[in-house]
N, C-alpha and C positions, 0 to 999 in steps of 0.2 A: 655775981658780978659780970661773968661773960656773959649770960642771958641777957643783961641791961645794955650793957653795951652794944653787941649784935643787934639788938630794936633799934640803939639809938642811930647806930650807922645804918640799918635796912632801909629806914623812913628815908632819909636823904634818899639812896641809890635809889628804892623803889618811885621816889618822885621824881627825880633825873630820868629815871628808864620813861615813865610815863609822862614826861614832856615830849622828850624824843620820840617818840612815838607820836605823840602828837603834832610834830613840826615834819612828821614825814607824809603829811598827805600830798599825796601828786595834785597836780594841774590836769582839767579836760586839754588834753592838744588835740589837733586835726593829726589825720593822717599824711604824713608827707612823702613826698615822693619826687623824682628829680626831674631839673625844667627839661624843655622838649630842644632838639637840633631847629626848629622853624623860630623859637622864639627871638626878640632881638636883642644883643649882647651890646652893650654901653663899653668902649674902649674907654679906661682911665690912666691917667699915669703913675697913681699909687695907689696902696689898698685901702683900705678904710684903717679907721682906730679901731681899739679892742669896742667891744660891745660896751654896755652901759648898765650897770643895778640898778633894776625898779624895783618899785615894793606894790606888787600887783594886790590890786584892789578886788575884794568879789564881786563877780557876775552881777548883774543890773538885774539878769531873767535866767532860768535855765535854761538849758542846752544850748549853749555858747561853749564855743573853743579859745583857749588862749593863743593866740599870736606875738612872738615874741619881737621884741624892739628890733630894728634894722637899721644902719646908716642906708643912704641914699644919695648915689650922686646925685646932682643938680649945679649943671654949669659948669664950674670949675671948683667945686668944693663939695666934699659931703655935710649930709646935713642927719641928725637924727630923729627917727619916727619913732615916738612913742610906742610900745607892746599896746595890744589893746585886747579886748575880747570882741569876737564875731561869732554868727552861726555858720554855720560848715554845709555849703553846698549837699544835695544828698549826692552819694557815690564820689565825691570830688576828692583830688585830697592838693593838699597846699606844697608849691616848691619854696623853701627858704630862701632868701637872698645869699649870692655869694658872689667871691670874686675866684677869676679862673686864670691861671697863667695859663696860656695860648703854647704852641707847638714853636711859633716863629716868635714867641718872646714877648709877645702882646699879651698887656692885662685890660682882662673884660668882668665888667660884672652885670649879674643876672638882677631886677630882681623880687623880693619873695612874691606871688603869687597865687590862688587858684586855677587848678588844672579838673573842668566840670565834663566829663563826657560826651563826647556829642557836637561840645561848643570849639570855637577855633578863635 
């Protein structure tokens, strides 16, 4: 009787365990890295909203990196830009978009980007 039991509960956990395992494959990201002092910084008066859940779709081709969703100001309102997949500059790596409180109380935001070697 334990014998039967013990199977009967194993099957369930073992196929829980082997979803989960399954639902943990990562994303290609780019390497990221942070924006530069020369770039130019967008003064807003508030931050943006929280980010947004996609349900990212596979790759069109391989080697493609995912790029995640980002508000955007524009004007006087942010707006949101879809996550997308892109290829990844060689040697490049991507700065995410962000917003930066300022020393003197100013909010700026950066934003995401490729930063490619070489290029300005």
């Amino acid at each position: 009787m334990k014998a039967l039991l013990r199977r009967a509960l194993g099957t369930p956990l073992a196929l829980l365990l082997a979803l989960v395992a399954a639902c943990g494959s990562s994303l290609p990201l780019p390497p990221t890295g942070p924006h530069l002092p020369s770039e130019p910084a967008v003064v807003v008066p508030y931050p943006p909203p929280p980010a947004r859940a996609e349900i990212i779709a596979p790759p069109d081709k391989p080697g493609l990196v995912w790029i995640d969703g980002e508000w955007q100001w524009r004007s006087r309102r942010w707006a949101w830009l879809p996550g997308r997949w892109e290829p990844a500059p060689p040697g490049a790596y991507f700065a995410p978009a962000t917003t930066v409180r300022r020393a003197d109380g100013s909010l700026v935001w950066f934003a995401g980007l490729w930063h490619v070697p070489g290029k300005k």
